[in-house]
C-alpha positions in Angstrom: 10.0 -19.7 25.1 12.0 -16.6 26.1 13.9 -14.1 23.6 16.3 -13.1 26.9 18.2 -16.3 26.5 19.6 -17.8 23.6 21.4 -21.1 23.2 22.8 -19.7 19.8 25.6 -18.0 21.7 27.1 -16.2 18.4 25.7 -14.9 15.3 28.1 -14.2 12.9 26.5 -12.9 9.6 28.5 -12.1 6.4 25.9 -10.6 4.0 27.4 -9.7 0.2 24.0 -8.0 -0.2 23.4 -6.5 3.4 21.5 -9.1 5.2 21.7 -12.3 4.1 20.8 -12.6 0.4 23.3 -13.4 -1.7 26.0 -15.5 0.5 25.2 -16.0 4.2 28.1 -17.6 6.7 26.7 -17.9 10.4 28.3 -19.5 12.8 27.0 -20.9 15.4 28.3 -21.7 18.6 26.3 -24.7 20.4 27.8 -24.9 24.2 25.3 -27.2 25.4 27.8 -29.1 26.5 29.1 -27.2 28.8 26.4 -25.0 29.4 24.0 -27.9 30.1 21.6 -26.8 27.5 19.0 -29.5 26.7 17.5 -30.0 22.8 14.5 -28.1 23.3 16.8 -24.8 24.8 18.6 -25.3 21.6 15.7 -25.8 19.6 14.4 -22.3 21.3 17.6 -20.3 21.0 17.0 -21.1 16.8 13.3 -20.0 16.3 13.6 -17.0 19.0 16.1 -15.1 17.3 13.6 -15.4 14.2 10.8 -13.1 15.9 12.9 -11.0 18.1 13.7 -9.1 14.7 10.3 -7.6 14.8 10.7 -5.2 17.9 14.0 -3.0 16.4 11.9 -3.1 12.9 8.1 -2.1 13.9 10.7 0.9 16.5 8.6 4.1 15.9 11.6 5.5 13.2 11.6 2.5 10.6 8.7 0.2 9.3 6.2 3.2 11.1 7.9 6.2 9.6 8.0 4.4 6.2 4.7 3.2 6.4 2.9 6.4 7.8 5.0 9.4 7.6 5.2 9.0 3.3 1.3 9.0 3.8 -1.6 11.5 4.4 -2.2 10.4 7.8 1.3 11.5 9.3 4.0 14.4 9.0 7.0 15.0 10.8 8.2 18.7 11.2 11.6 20.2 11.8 10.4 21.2 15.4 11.2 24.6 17.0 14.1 24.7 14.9 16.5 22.2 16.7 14.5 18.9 17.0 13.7 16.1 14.2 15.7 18.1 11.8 17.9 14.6 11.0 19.5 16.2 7.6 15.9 16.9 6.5 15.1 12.7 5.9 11.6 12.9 7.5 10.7 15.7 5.4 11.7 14.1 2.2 9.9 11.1 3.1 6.6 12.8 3.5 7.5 15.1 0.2 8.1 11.6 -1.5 11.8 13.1 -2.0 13.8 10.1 0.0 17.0 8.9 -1.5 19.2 5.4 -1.3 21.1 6.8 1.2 18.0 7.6 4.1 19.3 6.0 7.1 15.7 5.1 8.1 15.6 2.5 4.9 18.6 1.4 5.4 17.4 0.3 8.9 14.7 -1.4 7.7 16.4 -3.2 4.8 18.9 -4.3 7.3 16.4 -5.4 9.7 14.1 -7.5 7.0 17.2 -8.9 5.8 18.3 -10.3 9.0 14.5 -11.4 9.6 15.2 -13.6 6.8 18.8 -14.4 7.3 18.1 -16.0 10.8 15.3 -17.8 9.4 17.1 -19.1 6.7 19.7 -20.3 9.9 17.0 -21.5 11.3 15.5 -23.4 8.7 18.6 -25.1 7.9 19.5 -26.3 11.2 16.1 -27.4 13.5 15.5 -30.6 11.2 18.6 -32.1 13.2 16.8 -31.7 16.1 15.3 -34.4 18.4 13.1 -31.7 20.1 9.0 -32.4 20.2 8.4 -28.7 18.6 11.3 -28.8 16.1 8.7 -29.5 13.6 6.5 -26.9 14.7 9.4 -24.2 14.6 10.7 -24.7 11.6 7.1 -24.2 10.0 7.3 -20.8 11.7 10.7 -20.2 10.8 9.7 -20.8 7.5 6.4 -18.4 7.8 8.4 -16.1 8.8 11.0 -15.8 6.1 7.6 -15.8 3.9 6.5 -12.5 6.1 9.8 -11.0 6.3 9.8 -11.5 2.0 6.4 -9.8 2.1 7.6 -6.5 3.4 10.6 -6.8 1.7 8.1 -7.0 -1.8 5.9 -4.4 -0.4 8.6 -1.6 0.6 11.1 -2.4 -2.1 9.5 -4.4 -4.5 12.0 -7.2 -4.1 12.1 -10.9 -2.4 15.1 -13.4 -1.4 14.4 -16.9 -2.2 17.1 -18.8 -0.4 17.5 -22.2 1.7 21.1 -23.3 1.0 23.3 -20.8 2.9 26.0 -21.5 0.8 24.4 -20.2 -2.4 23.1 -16.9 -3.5 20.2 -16.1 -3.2 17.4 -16.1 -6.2 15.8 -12.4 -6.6 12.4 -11.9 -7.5 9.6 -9.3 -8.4 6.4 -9.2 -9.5 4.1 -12.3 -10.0 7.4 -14.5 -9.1 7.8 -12.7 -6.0 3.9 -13.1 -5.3 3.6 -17.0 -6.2 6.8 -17.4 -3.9 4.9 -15.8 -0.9 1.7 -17.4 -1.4 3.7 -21.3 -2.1 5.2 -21.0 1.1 2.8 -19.5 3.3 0.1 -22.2 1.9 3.1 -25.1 2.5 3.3 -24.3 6.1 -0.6 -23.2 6.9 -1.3 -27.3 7.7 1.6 -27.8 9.7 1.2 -24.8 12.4 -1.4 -24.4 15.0 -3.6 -22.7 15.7 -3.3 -21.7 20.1 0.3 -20.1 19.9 -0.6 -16.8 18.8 -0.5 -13.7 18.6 3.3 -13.1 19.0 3.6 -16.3 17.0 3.1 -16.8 13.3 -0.4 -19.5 13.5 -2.9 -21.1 11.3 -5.0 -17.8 11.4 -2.0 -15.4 10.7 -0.8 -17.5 7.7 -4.9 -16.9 6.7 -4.3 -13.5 7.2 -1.0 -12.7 5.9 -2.7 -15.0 2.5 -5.9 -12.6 2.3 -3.1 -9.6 2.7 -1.5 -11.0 0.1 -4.1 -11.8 -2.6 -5.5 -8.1 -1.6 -2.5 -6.5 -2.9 -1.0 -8.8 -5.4 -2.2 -6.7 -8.5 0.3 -4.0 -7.0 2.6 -6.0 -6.6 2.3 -7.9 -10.2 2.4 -4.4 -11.9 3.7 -1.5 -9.3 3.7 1.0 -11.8 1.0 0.3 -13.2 -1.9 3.4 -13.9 -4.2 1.5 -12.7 -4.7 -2.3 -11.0 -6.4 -5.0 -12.2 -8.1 -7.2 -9.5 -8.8 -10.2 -10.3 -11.6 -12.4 -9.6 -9.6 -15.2 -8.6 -7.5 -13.1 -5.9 -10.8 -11.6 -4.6 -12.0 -14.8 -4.3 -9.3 -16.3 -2.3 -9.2 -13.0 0.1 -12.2 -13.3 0.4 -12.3 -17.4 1.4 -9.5 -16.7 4.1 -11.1 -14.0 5.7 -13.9 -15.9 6.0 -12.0 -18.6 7.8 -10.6 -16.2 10.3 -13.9 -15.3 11.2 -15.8 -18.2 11.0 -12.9 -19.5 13.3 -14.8 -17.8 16.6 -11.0 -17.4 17.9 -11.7 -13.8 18.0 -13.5 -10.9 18.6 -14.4 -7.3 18.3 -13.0 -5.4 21.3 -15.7 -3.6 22.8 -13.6 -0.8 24.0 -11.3 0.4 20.7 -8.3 1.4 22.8 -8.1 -1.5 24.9 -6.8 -3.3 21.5 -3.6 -1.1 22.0 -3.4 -1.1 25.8 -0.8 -2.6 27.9 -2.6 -6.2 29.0 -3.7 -6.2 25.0 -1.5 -9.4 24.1 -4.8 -11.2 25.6 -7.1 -9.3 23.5 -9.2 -11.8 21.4 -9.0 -9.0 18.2 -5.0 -9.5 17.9 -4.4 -12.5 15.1 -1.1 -11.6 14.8 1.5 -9.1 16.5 5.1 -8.0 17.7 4.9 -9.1 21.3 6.4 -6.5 23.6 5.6 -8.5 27.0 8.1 -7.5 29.7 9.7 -10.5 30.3 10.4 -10.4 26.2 12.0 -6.9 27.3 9.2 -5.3 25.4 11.3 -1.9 23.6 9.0 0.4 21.3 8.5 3.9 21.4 4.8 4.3 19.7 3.3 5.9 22.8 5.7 8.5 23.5 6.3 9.6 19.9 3.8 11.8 19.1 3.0 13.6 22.3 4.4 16.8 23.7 7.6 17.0 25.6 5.7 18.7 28.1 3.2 15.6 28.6 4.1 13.4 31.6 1.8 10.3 32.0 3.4 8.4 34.6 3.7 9.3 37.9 6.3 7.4 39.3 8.6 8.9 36.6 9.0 12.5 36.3 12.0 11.3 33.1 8.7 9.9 30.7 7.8 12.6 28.8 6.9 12.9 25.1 9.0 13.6 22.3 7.1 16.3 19.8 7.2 14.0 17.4 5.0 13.5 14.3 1.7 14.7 14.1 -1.9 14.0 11.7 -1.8 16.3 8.9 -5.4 18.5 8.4 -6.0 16.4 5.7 -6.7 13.3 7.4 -8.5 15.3 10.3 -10.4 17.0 8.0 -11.7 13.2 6.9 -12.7 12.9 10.7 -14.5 16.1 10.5 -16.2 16.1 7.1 -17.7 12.8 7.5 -19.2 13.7 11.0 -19.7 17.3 10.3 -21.7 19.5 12.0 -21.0 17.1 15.0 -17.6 16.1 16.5 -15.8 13.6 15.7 -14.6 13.1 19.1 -18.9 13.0 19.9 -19.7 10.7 17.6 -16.9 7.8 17.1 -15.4 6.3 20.3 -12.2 5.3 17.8 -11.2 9.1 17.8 -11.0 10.2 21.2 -11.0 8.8 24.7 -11.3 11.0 27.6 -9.4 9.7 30.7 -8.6 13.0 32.6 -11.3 15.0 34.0 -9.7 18.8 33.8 -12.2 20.0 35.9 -10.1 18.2 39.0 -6.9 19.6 40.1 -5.9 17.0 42.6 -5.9 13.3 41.1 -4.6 10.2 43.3 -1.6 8.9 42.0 -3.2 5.6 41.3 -6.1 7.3 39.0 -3.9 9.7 36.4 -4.3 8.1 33.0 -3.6 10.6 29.9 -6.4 10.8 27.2 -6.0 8.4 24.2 -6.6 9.0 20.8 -6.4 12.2 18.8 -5.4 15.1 21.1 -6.4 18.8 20.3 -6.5 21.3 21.6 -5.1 22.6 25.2 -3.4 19.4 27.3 -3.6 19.2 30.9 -1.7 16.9 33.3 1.0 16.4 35.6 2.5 19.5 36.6 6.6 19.4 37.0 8.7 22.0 38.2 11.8 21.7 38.8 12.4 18.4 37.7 9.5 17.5 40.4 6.0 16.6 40.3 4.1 18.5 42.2 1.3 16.9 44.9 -1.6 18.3 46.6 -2.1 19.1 50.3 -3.4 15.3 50.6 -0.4 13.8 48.6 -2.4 13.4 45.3 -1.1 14.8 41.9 -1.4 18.0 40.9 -3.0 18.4 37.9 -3.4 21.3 35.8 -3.0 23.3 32.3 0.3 22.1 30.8 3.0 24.7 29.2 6.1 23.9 27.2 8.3 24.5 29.8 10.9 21.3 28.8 10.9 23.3 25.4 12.1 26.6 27.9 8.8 28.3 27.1 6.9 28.4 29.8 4.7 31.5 28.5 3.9 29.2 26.0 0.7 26.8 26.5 0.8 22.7 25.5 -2.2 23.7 22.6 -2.6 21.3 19.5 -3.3 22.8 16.4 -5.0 21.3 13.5 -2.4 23.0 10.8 0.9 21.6 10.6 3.7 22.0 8.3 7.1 22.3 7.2 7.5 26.4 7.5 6.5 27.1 10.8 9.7 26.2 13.6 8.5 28.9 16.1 6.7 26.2 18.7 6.0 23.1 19.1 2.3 23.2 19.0 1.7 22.1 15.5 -0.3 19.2 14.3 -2.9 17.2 16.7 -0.9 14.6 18.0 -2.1 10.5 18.4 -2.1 8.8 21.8 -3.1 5.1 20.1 -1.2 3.1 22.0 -1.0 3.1 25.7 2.4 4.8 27.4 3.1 1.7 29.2 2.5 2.0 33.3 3.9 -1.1 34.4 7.5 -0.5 32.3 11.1 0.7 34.0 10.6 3.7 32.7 7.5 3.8 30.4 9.4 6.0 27.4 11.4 4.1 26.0 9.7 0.5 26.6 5.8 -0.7 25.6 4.5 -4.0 27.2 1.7 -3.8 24.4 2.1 -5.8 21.6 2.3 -3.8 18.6 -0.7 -4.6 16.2 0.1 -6.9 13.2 -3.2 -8.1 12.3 -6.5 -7.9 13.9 -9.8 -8.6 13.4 -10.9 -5.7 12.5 -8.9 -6.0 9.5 -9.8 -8.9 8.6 -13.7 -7.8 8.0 -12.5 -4.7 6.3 -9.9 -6.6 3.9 -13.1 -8.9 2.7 -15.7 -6.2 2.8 -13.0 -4.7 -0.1 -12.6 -7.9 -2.1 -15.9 -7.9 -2.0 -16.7 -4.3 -3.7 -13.6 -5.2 -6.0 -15.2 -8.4 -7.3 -18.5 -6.3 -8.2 -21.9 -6.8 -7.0 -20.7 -7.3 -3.1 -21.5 -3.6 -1.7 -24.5 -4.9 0.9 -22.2 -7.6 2.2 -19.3 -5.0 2.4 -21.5 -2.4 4.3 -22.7 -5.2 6.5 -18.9 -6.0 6.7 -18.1 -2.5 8.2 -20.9 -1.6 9.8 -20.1 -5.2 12.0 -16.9 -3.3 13.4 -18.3 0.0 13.8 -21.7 -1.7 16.5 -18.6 -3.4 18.2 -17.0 -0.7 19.9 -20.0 -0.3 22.4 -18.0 0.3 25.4 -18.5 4.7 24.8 -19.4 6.5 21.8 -21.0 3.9 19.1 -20.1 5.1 15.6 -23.2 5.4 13.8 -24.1 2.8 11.1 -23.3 3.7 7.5 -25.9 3.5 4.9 -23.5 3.3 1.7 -20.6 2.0 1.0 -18.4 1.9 -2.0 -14.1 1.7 -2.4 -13.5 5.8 -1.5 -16.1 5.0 1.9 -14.2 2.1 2.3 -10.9 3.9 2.2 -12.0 6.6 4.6 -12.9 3.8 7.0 -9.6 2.1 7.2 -8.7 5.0 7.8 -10.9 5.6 10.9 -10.4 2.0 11.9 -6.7 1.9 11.4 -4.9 5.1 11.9 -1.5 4.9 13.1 -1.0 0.9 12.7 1.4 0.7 9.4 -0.7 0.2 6.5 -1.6 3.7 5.6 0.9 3.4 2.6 0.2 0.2 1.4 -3.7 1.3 1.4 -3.0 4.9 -0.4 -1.2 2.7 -3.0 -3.7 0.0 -3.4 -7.0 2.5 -3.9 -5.0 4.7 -6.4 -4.3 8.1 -3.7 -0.5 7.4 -3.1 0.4 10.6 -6.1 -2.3 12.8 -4.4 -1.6 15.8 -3.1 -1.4 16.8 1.0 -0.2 19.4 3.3 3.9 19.7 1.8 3.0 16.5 -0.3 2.9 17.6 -4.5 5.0 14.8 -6.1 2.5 12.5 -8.2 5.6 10.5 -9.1 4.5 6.5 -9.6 8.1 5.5 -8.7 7.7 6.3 -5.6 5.3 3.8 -4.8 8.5 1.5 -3.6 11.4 2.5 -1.6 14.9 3.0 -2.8 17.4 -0.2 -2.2 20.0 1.3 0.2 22.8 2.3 -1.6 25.5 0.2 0.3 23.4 -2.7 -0.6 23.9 -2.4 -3.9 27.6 -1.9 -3.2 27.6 -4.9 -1.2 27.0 -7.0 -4.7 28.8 -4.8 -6.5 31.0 -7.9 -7.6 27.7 -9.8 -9.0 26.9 -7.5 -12.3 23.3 -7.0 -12.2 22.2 -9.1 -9.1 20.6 -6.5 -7.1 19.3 -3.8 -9.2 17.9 -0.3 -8.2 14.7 0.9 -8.1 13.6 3.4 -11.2 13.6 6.4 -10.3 16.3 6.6 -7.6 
């Protein structure tokens, strides 16, 4: 199945509540007559569309910057004065200050929306198909529009329940909203399989997404609540599912923590579910050159893929690194912080052998040295390595050094922050900056152990099965620095670990919201405001059903 072709030659969508929720009018345009398509290139061209929403929605400045940038783990400055300024908007979403006009959650919205408009399109049109795997599709289809609802619920507390196009759709919140997700993820779990993964929604994701689910549904029953109540029942049923993802022996622990994020990683047996970026699916994310320095060059053959000086971990999640390993370092002690790839002691590296350090980056950088728009070699034609300066940034007295401090006053440099290097900046794309071929992680493993280890501590009397939990993903990284075992474990451990475990991947605000931290206080970060635990609805959205009194309702609080 390829997303480069599709069969559905036109899309048109009218949304009267941006999207595809209250009235949605596609047409389609079927040439297979006189394009020769057969039933199973049509039956393609329905269900593609349906995933290739994902890419433009997990792009660096949407479901990421919502997800990570509002959270202790990342900030975004106003850099030297002149670069991710943008009106102030990823300032106010750290403060907790963002309003119905942000244009990166109106992106989003518009990108869940069509998630679920196309699968409702979908949905409505594969049962008249003869095709072997219309069946199949229209199970995803419908998973789908169950995980394009989830995020919907989780960002903006809010889902669409909709099958006749013609027909508003049904709004709902709270425990509706959760029974909706769970009926129709459970209605489809027997009918997918479970070999099509992980770019495809299978048995094992709809287990996943299900333990997600239960995980979080006392936030979701009650969002401004002061405190959740988990019950026994969910706990339970998180805890079943997990069980059945690991008791599955599809997967595994990756013994090497960045390989999970590395180019070839839509093979790795950790991924359960994920965006696939492969480059015949014209893989287009920009997670690996976001955060480094504009000065930073990691490919060779193109002396165009640089960094961006974009966000970087506030001291307040480093300091979590540090505290926990303290006197050591972090980068000593946990192969999940730090990987070294380029030996600064060598000033002439073979083409072939120049791959940038991955993880958290302190400190001075080295690497490729351009001047003049040219990388410059050695005597022997190898690279020429060296200490890096900010010359793109037209200081070249001014050296490529991370700080740990980073905040919203200081626009003389670019230096600010320590910067992540999680996912790999892709070697085998056109041009490496603008495209990944990794998959962007939607659930792994990893997860999966950490999400029961907390149902467990939640249900009460669980913490030695939840420290054996974690301490099963910490021994698995054996491929360099082995995390040592922990000896303790209770919900704020446990939070620290996701941390550890999952930094950078998207569910830092859904975690900080879920153990009670979301109205703490970081680096610019005072506001301890509850109603900010969801998103504003854009405001054109609501403008959009302006004509249906009361049909999509704002947020409190915005």
């Amino acid at each position: 199945m390829t997303k480069k072709t599709f069969y559905i030659l036109s899309l048109f969508i009218t949304v009267l509540a941006l999207g595809s929720c209250s009235k949605l009018n596609e047409q389609v345009l079927d040439e297979t007559s006189s394009t020769g398509a057969t039933d199973k290139d049509v039956t393609e061209g329905l269900i593609a569309p349906v995933y290739a929403v994902l890419p433009g929605l997990f792009q660096h400045t949407q479901y990421f910057a919502l997800q990570q940038i509002s959270t202790d783990e990342a900030i975004l400055p106003y850099r030297g004065g002149t670069d991710w300024g943008d009106n102030g908007i990823y300032m106010s979403l750290h403060r907790h200050e963002t309003t119905s006009s942000d244009p990166n959650v109106k992106n989003v919205w518009n990108n869940i929306m069509l998630g679920i408009s196309r699968a409702i399109l979908a949905i409505n049109t594969l049962p008249k198909s003869t095709d072997p795997n219309a069946q199949l599709f229209l199970a995803e289809a419908r998973g789908m529009r169950a995980y394009y609802n989830l995020l919907s619920l989780d960002l903006f507390g809010v889902t669409f329940v909709k099958d006749d196009p013609k027909i508003n759709s049904v709004i709902l919140r709270g425990n509706d909203a959760v029974e909706y997700i769970k009926s129709e993820l459970l209605a489809i779990e027997p009918l997918v399989r479970e070999d099509t993964g992980p770019g495809r929604i299978t048995k094992q994701a709809v287990w996943g997404l299900l333990a997600r689910l239960h995980l979080q549904a006392a936030v979701y029953r009650d969002i401004y609540a002061a405190s959740f109540t988990f019950t026994g029942d969910d706990m339970d049923k998180a805890i079943q599912y997990c069980d059945q993802i690991i008791n599955s022996g599809k997967f595994q622990l990756s013994p090497e923590y960045f390989d999970i994020f590395g180019d070839a990683n839509h093979t790795n047996k950790e991924l359960i579910f994920a965006v696939d970026q492969r480059a015949d699916l014209n893989g287009h994310n920009r997670m690996a050159y976001f955060s480094l320095s504009g000065d930073q060059f990691p490919l060779p053959a193109y002396t165009g893929a640089n960094g961006t000086d974009g966000p970087g971990i506030t001291s307040d999640f480093y300091q979590s690194w540090a505290q926990a390993y303290a006197p050591d370092d972090p980068a000593d002690m946990d192969g999940r912080f730090f990987k070294r790839n380029l030996d600064t002691t060598q000033t002439c590296v073979p083409a072939a052998n120049f791959y940038i350090d991955r993880g958290i980056l302190r400190g001075q950088q080295y690497g490729l040295i351009r001047t003049g728009g040219v990388f410059e070699t050695c005597p022997n034609g190898d690279m020429k390595v060296g200490k890096l300066y900010n010359n793109t940034r037209n200081r070249p007295d001014l050296p490529v050094f991370f700080t740990e401090q980073i905040n919203f006053s200081d626009f003389s440099n670019y230096n600010n922050g320590y910067r992540v290097e999680k996912y790999e900046f892709s070697r085998g794309s056109v041009s490496g900056r603008n495209f990944g071929e990794h998959d962007i992680v939607i659930l792994r493993l990893a997860d999966i152990y950490l999400m029961r280890a907390e149902a467990r501590l939640r249900k009460g009397g669980g913490e030695a099965e939840a420290l054996a939990d974690v301490n099963t993903v910490r021994a698995a990284r054996t491929a360099r620095v082995v995390p040592p075992a922990l000896t303790e474990m209770n919900l704020d451990v446990l939070f620290r670990e996701r941390g550890f475990e999952l930094y950078w991947e998207n569910v830092r605000r859904t975690d900080m919201i879920r153990f009670g931290k979301y109205e703490g206080t970081w680096t610019e970060k005072t506001n301890s405001d509850p109603k900010k635990r969801i998103f504003p609805i854009p405001q054109n959205a609501i403008d959009g059903a302006s004509n249906l009194p009361d049909y999509l309702v704002q947020n409190e609080g915005y």
